[in-house]
C-alpha positions in Angstrom: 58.7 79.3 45.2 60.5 75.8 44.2 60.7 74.9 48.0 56.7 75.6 48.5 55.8 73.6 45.4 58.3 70.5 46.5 56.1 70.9 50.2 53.2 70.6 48.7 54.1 67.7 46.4 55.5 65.8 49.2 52.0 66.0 51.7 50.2 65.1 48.8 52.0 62.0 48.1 52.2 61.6 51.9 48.8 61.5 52.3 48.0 59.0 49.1 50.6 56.6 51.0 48.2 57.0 54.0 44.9 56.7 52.2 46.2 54.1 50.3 47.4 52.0 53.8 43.9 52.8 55.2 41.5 51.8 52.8 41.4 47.7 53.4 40.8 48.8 57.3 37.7 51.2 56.4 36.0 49.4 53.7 34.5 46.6 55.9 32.8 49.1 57.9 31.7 51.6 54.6 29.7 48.3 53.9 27.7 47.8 56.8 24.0 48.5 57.2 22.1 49.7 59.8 20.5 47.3 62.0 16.6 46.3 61.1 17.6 47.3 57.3 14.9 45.6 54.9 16.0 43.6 52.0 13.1 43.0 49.7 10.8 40.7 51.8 13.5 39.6 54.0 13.6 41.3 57.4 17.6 41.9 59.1 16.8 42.1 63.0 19.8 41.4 65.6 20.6 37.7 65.7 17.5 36.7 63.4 16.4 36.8 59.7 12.4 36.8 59.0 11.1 36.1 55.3 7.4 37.0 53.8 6.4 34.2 52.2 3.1 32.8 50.4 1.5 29.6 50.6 -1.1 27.5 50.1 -3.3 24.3 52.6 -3.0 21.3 50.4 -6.6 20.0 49.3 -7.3 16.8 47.2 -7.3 18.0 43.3 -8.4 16.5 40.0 -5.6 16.3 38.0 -5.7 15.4 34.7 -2.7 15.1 31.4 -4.0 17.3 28.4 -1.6 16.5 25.3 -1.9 19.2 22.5 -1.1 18.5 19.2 -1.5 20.3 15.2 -3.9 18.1 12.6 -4.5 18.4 9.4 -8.6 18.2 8.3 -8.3 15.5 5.4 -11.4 14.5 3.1 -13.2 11.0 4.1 -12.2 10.3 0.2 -10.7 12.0 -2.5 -9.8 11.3 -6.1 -8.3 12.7 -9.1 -10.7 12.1 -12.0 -9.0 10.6 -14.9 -10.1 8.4 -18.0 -8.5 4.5 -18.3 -7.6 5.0 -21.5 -6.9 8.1 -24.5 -9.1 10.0 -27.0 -10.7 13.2 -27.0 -13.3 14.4 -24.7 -16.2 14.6 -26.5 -18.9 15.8 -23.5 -18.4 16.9 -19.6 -21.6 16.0 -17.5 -20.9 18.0 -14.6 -21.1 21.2 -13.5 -17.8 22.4 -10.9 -18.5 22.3 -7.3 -21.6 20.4 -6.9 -22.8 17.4 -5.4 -22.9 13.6 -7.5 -23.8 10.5 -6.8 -21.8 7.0 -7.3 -21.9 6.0 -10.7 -23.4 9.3 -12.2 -21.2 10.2 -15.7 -19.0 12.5 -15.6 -17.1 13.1 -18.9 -17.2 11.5 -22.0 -14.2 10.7 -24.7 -14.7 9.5 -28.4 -16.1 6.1 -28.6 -17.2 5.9 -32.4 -14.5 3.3 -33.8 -15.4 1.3 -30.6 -19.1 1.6 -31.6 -18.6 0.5 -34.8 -16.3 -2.8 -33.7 -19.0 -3.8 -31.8 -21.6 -3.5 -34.4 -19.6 -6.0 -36.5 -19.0 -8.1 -33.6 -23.0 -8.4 -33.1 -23.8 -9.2 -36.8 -21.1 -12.0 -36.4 -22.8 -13.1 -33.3 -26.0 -13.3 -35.0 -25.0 -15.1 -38.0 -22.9 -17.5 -35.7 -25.6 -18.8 -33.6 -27.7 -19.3 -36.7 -25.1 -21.4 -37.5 -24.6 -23.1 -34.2 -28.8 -23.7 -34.1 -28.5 -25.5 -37.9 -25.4 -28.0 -37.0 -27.1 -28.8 -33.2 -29.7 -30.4 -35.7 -27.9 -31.7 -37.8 -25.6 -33.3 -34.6 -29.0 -34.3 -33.4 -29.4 -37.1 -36.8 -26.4 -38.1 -36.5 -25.3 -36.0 -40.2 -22.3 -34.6 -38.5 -19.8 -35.0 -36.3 -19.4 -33.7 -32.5 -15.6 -32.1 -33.6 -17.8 -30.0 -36.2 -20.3 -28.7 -34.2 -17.8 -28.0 -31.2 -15.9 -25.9 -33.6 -18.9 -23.7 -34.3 -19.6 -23.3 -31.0 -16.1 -22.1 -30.1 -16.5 -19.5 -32.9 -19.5 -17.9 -31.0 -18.1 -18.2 -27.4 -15.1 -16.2 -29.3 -17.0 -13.6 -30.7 -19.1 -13.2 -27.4 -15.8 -12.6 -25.5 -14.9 -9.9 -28.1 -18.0 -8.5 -27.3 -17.5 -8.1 -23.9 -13.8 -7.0 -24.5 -15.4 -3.9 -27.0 -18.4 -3.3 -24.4 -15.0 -3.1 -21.7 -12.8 -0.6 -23.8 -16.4 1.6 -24.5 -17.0 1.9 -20.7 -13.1 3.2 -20.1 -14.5 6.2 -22.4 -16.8 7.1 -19.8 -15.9 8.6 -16.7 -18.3 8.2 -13.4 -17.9 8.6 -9.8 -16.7 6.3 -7.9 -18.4 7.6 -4.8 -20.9 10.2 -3.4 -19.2 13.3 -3.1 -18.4 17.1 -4.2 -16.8 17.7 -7.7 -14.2 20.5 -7.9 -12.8 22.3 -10.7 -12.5 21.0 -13.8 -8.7 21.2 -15.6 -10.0 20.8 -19.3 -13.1 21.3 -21.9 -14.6 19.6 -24.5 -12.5 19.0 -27.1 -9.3 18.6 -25.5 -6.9 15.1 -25.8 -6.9 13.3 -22.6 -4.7 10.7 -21.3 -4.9 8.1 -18.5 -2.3 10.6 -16.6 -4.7 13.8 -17.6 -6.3 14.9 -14.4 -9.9 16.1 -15.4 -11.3 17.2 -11.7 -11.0 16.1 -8.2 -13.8 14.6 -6.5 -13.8 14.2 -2.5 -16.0 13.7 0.2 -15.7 15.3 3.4 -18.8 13.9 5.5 -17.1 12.7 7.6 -14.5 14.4 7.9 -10.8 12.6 9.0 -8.4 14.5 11.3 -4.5 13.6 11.0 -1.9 14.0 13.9 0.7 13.1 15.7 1.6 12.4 19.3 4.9 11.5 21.3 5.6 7.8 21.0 5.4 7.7 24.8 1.5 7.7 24.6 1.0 5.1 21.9 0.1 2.3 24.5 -2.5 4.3 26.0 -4.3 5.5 22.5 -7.2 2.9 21.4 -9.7 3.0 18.5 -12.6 4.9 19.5 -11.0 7.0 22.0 -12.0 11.1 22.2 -10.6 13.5 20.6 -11.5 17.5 21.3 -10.2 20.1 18.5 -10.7 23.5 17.3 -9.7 25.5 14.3 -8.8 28.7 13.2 -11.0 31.5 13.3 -13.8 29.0 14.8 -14.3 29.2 18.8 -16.4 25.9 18.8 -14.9 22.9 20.4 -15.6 19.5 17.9 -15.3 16.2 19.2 -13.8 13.0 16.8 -13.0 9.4 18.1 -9.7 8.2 16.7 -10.6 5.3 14.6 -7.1 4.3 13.4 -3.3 4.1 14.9 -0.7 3.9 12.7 1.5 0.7 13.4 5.2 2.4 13.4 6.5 5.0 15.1 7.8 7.5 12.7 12.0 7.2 13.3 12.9 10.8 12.8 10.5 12.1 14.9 9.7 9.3 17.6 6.0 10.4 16.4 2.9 8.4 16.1 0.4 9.2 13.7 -3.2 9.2 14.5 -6.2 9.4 12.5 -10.0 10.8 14.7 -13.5 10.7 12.2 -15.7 14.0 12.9 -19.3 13.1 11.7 -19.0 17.2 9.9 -23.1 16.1 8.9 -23.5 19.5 8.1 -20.6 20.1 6.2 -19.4 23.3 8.6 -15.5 22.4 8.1 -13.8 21.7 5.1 -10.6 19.9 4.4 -7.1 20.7 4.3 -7.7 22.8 7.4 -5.2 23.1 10.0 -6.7 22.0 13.3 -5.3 22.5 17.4 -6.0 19.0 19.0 -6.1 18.7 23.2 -6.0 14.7 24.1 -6.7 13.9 27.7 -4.1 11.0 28.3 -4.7 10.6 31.7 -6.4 11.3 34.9 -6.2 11.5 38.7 -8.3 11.6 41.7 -7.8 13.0 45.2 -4.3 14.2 43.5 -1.7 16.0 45.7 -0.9 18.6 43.5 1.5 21.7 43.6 2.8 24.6 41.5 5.5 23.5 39.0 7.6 26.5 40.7 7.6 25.7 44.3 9.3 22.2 43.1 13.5 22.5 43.6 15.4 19.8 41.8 18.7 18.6 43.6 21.6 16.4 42.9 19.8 13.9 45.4 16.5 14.1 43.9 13.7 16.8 44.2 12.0 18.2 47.5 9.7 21.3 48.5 9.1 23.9 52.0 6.3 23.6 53.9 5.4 26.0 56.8 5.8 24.5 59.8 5.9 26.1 63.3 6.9 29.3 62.3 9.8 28.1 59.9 10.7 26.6 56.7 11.2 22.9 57.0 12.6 20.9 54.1 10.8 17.7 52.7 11.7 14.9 50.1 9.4 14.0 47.4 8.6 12.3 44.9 6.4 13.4 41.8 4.2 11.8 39.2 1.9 13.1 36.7 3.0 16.6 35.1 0.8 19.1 33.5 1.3 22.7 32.0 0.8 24.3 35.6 1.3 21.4 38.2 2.9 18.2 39.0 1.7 15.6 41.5 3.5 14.2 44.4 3.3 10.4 44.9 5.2 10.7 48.3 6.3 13.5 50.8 3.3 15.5 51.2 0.5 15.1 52.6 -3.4 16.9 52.6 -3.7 19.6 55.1 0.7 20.4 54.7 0.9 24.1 54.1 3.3 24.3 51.0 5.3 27.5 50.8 5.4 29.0 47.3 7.1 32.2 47.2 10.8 33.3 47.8 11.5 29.7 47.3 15.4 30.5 46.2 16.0 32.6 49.9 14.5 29.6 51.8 16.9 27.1 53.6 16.4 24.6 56.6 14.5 25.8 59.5 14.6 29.5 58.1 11.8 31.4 60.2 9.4 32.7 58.1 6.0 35.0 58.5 2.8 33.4 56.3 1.3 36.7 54.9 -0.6 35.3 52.5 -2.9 31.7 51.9 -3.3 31.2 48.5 -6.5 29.3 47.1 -5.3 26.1 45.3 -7.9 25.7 42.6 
């Protein structure tokens, strides 16, 4: 029994020596395929290697450089209502959230100690010019000097300019708008203390309406007052158009920004402020463009090139691009109308590959 168990140890390990000497012959042909196998769209056949490709006949294009960009909707004006000076509030002339015209009051603080200041100051001022009116005459004979009666009549140009400094202080108790607008909600009621720091309502205008952005600092030389602006905002399909009406002078460091500011007319008051607003510029644009797929563009070490189908194969071509949208890029040089640019299998493709066309593609 020992001597049949040995046996059969020793073939096995025989034969584990054999596979084992074997194997590196025998895996090169485990590996092969049959001829004509099919590889994705590339087709093995004896001696030669076809590839289904797309492509498309290269037609003059429009091509044209959309920059998008997030605004802010910002009010045309907008103030916080506050009194010049302290004192309690005494009336509020407005009612929240409606329309007021310039100069229409608003609030009203405690003016009484003022009123009464410039009572005094007017009974001075009358008694004064009495005065003044009895030395002119007397200046007038001769009966007095020119010293006295220029000292009376510095008395009443003093007591006219405390006038108008009382009649100044009285009109910082009243508060009016400074503008045509909409008044929002009022912070305080009648009878509270205000300060020249107490807020008493916000008052803005928002026709028009000002929409704030930013572009890349490459565009700033090509951004000029009154150029268009097209935006949208959320949960509103309709496209508005602005003009930019002002270009901030330095480019924001941090973010090599620019900041931009369009008017929209907003007559009807549709949009209101503080809205958050998608903007599309169109920087730039090009006629009778040779344009292609950003895709079917290969970058190299030695610069960037594309296929074209040409007499049956792949054939290799230098280029050299210029304008760049979300989709496409133009080609300055290389390329010409009529080329048929190859856009699919683009990593298989090498020099003078042959290739089958299967499909045209529409390049619109």
């Amino acid at each position: 029994m020992n001597k049949k168990l040995k046996l059969i140890i020793t073939i096995l390990i025989i034969l584990v020596i054999a596979g084992l000497i074997a194997y590196p012959k025998v895996k090169p042909l485990l590996k092969e395929k049959p001829k004509g196998a099919v590889k994705g769209n590339a087709m093995m056949t004896p001696g030669r290697q076809v590839l289904n490709v797309s492509g498309y006949v290269i037609k003059p294009e429009q091509l044209s450089e959309f920059v998008k960009a997030t605004g802010t909707l910002r009010p045309d004006e907008e103030v916080d209502m506050a009194f010049e000076t302290s004192g309690k509030i005494v009336s509020i002339k407005f009612t929240e959230g409606t329309r007021v015209k310039k100069g229409n009051l608003l609030a009203k603080i405690n003016d009484r100690p003022l009123q009464a200041q410039l009572e005094k100051l007017l009974a001075q001022k009358k008694l004064t010019e009495g005065k003044e009116f009895r030395q002119r005459s007397l200046l007038d004979k001769d009966a007095i000097s020119q010293e006295s009666y220029d000292q009376i009549v510095t008395e009443l140009q003093t007591i006219g300019a405390d006038i108008n400094l009382i009649r100044a202080r009285i009109s910082e108790t009243e508060l009016r708008a400074p503008f045509d607008g909409i008044i929002g909600l009022r912070y305080l009621s009648e009878g509270a203390y205000a300060t020249s720091s107490t807020k008493i309502a916000k008052l803005i205008k928002i026709s028009p309406l000002k929409i704030e952005f930013s572009i890349p600092e490459r565009y700033a030389s090509e951004i000029e007052i009154g150029y268009p602006v097209t935006f949208v905002v959320d949960g509103n399909s309709n496209n508005y158009e602005a003009s930019v009406y002002a270009v901030d002078p330095k480019i924001d460091i941090d973010t090599r920004t620019i900041v931009l500011r369009a008017l929209y007319p907003n007559t009807k008051e549709e949009l209101k402020s503080g809205r958050y607003a998608s903007i599309t510029l169109r920087m730039s644009q090009v006629e009778n463009a040779i344009a292609i797929p950003s895709e079917a563009l290969i970058p190299e070490m030695e610069g960037e090139k594309v296929f074209i189908f040409k007499s049956g194969k792949a054939s290799t071509v230098r280029v050299n691009t210029g304008l760049r949208t979300e989709s496409k890029i133009q080609i300055t040089n290389g390329l010409k109308f009529g080329d048929t640019l190859i856009v699919t299998g683009i990593l298989q493709l090498r020099q003078n590959l042959p290739v089958v066309l299967d499909t045209l593609m529409n390049n619109n």
